[in-house]
C-alpha atoms as one frame of an Amber mdcrd trajectory, in Angstrom:
protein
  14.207  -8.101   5.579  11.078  -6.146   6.266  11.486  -4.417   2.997  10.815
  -8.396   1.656   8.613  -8.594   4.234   6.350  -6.127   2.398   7.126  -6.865
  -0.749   5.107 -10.298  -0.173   1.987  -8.098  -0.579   3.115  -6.009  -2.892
   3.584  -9.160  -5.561  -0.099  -9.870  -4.560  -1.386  -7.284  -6.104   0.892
  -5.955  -8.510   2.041  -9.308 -10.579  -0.914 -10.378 -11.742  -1.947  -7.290
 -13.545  -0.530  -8.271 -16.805  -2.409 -11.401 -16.217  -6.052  -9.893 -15.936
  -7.380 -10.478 -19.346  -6.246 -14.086 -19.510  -7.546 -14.838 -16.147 -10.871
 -13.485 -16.805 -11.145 -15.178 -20.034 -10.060 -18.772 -18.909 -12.372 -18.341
 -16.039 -15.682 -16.658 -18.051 -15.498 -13.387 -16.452 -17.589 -11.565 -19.154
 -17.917  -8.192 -17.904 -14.906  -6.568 -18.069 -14.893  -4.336 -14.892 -15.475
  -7.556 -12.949 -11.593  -8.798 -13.763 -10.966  -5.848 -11.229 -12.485  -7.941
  -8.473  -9.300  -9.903  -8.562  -7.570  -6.919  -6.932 -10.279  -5.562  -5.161
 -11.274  -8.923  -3.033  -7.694  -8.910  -2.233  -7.202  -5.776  -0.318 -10.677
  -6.244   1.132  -8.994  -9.189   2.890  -5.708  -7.404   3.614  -8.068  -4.334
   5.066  -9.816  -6.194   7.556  -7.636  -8.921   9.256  -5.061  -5.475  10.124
  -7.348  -5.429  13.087  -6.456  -8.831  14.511  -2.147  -9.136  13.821  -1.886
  -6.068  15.837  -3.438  -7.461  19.074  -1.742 -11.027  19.036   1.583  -9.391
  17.818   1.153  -7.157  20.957   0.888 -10.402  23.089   2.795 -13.011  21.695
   5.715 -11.637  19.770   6.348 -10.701  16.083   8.352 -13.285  14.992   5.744
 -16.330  15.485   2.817 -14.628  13.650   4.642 -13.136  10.980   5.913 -16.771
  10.101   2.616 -18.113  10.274   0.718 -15.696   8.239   3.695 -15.417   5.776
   3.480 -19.701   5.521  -0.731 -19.224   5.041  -0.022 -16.766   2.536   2.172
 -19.242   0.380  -0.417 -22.023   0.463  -3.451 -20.074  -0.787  -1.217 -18.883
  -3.537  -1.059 -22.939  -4.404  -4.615 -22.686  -4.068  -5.118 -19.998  -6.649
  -2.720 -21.319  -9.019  -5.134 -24.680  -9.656  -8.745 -22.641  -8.989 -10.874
 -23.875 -11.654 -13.756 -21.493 -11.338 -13.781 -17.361 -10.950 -15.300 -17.808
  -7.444 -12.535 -19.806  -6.251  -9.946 -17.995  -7.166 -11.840 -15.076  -5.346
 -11.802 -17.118  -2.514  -8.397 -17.713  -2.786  -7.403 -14.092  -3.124  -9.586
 -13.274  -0.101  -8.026 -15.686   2.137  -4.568 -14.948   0.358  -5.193 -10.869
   1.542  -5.962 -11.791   4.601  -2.540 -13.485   5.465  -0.644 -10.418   4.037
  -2.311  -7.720   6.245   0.596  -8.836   8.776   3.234  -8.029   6.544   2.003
  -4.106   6.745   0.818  -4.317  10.464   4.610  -6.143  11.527   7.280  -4.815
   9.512   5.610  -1.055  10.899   5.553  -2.672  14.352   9.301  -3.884  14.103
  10.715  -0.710  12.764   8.486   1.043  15.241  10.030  -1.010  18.153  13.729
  -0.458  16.873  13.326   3.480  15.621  11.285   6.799  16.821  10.947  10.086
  15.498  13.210  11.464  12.451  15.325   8.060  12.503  12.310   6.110  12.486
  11.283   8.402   9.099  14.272   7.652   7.423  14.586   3.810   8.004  11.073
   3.528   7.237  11.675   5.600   3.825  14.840   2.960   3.186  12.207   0.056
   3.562  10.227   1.445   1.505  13.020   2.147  -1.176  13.584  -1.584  -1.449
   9.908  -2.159  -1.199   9.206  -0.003  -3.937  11.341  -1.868  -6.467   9.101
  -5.019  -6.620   6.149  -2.928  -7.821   8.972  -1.413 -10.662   9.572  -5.249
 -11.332   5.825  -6.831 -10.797   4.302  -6.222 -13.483   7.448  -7.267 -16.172
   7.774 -10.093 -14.357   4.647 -11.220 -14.845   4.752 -10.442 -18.135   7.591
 -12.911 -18.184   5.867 -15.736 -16.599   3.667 -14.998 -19.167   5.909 -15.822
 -21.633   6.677 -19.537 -20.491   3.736 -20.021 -18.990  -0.023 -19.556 -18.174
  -1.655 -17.009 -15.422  -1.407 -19.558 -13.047   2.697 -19.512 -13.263   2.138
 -16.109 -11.172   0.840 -17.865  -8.386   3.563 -20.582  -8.227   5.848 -18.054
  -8.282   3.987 -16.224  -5.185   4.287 -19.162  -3.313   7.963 -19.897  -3.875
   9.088 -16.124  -2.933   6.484 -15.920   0.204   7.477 -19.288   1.129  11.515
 -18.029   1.085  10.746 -14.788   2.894   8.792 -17.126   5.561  12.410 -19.314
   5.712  14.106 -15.844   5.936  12.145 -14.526   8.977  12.602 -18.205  10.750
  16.254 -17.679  10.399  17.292 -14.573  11.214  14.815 -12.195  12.574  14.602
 -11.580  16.422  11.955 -11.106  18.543  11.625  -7.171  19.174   8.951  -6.720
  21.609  10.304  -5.793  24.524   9.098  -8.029  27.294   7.688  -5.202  29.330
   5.590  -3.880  25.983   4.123  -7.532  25.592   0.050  -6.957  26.707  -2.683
  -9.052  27.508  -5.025 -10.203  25.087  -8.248  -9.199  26.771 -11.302  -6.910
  25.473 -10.363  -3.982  28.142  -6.840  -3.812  27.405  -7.389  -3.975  23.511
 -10.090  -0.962  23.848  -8.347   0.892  25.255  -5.124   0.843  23.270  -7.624
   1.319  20.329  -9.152   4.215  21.953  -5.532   5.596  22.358  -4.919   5.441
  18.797  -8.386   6.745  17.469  -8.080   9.586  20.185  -4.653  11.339  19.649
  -5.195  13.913  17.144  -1.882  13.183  15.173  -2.375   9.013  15.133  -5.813
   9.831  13.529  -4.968  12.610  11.616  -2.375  11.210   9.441  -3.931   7.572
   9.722  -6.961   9.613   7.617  -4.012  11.108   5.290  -2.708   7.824   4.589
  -6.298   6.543   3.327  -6.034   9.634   1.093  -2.940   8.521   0.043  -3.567
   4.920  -0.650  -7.085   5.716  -2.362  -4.393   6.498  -5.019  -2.409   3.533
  -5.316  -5.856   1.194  -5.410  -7.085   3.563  -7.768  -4.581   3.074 -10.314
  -3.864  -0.161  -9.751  -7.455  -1.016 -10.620  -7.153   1.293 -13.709  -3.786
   0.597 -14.985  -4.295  -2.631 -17.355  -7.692  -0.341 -18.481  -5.848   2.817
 -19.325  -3.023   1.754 -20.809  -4.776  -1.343 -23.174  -8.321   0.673 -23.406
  -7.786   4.236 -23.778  -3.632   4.212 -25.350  -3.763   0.611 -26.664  -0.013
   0.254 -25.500  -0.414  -3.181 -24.331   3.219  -4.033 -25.342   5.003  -1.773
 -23.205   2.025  -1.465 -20.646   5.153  -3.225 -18.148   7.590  -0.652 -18.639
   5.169   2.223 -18.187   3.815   1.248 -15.202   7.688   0.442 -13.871   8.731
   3.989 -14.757   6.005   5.352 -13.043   6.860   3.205  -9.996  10.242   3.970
 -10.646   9.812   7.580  -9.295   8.314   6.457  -6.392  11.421   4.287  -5.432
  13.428   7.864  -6.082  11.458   9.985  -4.213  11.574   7.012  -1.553  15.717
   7.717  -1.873  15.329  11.341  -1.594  12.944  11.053   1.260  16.079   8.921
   3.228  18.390  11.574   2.639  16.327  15.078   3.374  13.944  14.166   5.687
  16.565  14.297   8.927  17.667  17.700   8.270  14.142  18.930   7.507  11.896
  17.281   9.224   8.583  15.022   8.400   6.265  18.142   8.175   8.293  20.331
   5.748   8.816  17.343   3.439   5.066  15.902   3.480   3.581  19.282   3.708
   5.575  20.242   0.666   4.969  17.041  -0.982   0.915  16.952  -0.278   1.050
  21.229  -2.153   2.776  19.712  -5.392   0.855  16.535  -5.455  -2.772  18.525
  -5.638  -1.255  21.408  -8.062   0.369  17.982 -10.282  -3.481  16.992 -10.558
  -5.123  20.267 -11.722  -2.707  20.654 -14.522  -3.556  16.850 -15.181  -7.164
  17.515 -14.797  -6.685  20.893 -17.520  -4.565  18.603 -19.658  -7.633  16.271
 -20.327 -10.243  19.213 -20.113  -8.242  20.559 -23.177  -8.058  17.542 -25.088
  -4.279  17.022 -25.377  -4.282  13.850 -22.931  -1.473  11.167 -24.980  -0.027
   8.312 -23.046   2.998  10.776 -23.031   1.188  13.300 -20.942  -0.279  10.702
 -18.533   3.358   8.858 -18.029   4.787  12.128 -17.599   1.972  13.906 -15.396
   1.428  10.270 -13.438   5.026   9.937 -12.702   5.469  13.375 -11.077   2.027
  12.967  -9.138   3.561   9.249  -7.721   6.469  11.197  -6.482   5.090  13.721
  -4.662   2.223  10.883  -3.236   5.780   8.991  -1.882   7.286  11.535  -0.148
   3.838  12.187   1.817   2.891   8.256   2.507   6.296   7.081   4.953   5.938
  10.691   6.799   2.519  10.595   7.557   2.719   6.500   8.397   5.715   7.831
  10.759   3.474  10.803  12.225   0.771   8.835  12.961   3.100   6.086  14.555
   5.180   8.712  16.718   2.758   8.857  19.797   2.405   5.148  19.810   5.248
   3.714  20.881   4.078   1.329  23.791   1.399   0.321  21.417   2.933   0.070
  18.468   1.528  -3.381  17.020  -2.414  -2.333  18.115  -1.621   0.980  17.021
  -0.270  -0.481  13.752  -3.281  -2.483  13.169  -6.074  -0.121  13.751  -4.047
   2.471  11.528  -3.272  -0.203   9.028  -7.150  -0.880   8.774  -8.813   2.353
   8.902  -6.360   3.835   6.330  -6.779   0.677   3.923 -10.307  -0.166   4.584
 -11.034   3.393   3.426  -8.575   3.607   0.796 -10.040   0.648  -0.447 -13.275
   1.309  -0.704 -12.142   5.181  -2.426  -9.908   3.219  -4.954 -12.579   0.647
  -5.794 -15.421   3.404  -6.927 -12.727   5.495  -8.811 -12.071   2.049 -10.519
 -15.671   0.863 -11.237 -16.154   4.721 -12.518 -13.599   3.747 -15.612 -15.531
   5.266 -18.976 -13.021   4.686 -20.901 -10.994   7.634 -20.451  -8.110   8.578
 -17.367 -10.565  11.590 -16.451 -12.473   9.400 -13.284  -8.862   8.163 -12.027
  -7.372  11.842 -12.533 -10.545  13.362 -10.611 -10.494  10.848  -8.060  -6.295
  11.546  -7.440  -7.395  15.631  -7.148 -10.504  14.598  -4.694  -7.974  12.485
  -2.412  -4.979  15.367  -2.349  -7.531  18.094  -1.264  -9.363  15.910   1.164
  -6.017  15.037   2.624  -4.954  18.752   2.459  -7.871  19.854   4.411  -7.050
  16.473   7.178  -3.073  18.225   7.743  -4.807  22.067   8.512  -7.545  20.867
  11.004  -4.855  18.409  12.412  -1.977  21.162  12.289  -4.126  24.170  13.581
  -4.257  25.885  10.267  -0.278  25.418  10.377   1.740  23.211   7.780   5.399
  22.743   7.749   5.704  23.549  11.542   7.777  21.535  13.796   6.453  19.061
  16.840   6.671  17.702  20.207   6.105  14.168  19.642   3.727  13.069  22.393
   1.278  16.297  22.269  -2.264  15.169  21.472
């Protein structure tokens, strides 16, 4: 269920991108980094409402507002399905964001309340298994709506699956916040669980990571439909590259279920985070040299997306461990910083697009180092060590 539960935003973004080019040109969008905007305005939305679930979740439950949000969600996608204009289908998408950024902040806060430590790695990796198989899918079945019908199909179909998941929740998810966990809504109680999380070296830390981490995602999904129509010109099977990409994700997401137990968070993400910077400087060589094919960027891409999966649900766990009897404020102000940044990081790789994969390949490199550099001041200059999980 909270697998679904995210995969309500990952549709969001993902199922449109076959869609861009007709969108922009039954809407006038003339310059052609602006169709990126339709992403972009998105996750701006999803960024900043993380900041408000977390607090309300903390003091009235997680059922109620993940219904809500979830129902709000399906009606701006009937909203964006008749926009008429570019700016209100912006609109749309804002609004649309806005009501996902619960679906990240709730189904962390319900594992969270259920899970801890090593366990809480694994089920969160399982989650994210399932969750991972809707970006595979997205894009293909766009491309199918495609086929019977125009862009705005995509946004019908939104609102049916949202509005199901919302009927889903209503039925059979309980309440997990434990009565004695539920916290007042008030401005001293909310700063200081915010302070918490912003002050324990490890909730920052890896919340920073994370941003690293999804700077990558935003910065290929904002380059995708670019590179693979622009720069290969394999429009055709743009779907099935982009699902075998994902596809290693959803593997190393597997992998991660089964290893991470026996080894531990820190060996697997510390490992992960090494190959995922060396997979970059071979790509970055590969392009430097000239012999950059679609072939080389699958292949290279694929690998680099594995490695980035078996970092993201370790560090989202790390960062969670301390925070326990905070977990949906914690959630939230995690949730934001990470995305708000990531955002932001993925948007200027995006906007750099030149026509060639060298800005996106870069911008990978710049976020593995930075992130690199996070886990040694964070770690004491130590990687793969073990932990005591309430040490700050």
């Amino acid at each position: 269920m909270m697998a679904m539960v995210m995969a309500v935003n990952a549709l969001g973004v993902d199922m449109m991108l076959p869609a861009l080019p007709a969108i922009s040109a039954d809407l006038g969008v003339t310059v052609e980094n602006h169709r990126q905007w339709v992403i972009a305005i998105y996750m701006a939305g999803f960024s900043v409402m993380q900041l408000v679930y977390g607090p309300l979740a903390d003091r009235f439950g997680r059922r109620p507002i993940l219904i809500a949000t979830i129902a709000v969600y399906a009606a701006m996608s009937l909203i964006a399905s008749v926009a008429a204009s570019f700016t209100l289908l912006l609109v749309a998408r804002l609004l649309q964001g806005m009501a996902s950024a619960s679906t990240r902040v709730l189904s962390v806060s319900v594992v969270r309340d259920c899970y801890g430590g090593r366990t809480m790695a694994r089920v969160m990796s399982l989650c994210t298994m399932v969750f991972l198989a809707v970006p595979i899918l997205a894009p293909s079945l766009g491309q199918l709506v495609l086929l019977i019908a125009p862009w705005r199909g995509i946004f019908y179909a939104l609102a049916a699956f949202s509005g199901l998941v919302a009927l889903w929740v209503a039925l059979r998810l309980p309440e997990t916040l434990h009565p004695e966990d539920r916290r007042a809504i008030t401005v001293a109680s909310i700063a200081s669980a915010m302070k918490h999380t912003l002050t324990n070296r490890y909730s920052l830390g890896y919340t920073l990571c994370i941003a690293c981490m999804f700077s990558c995602i935003m910065s290929f999904i904002n380059s995708a439909e670019q590179v693979f129509v622009d720069v290969f010109d394999v429009e055709q099977v743009f779907p099935l590259i982009f699902a075998g990409i994902a596809g290693t994700m959803a593997l190393a997401a597997l992998i991660n279920s089964r290893i991470v137990e026996r080894y531990g968070m820190r060996k697997v993400s510390h490992s992960a985070l090494l190959g995922m910077l060396a997979i970059n400087l071979v790509h970055l060589a590969t392009i430097v040299a000239g012999h950059e094919t679609v072939v080389t960027f699958a292949i290279l891409q694929g690998m680099m997306m594995f490695c980035f999966n078996l970092t993201g649900s370790n560090f989202n766990a790390m960062a969670m461990e301390p925070m326990a009897h905070i977990a949906g404020t914690a959630s939230s102000v995690q949730g934001f910083l990470s995305t708000v940044l990531g955002v932001i990081a993925g948007f200027f790789v995006g906007q750099a697009f030149d026509g060639t994969t060298l800005p996106l390949v870069l911008g990978f490199t710049g976020a593995a180092a930075t992130a690199l550099v996070i886990v040694l001041i964070v770690e004491r200059g130590r990687l793969f060590h073990g932990h005591i999980a309430n040490r700050v």
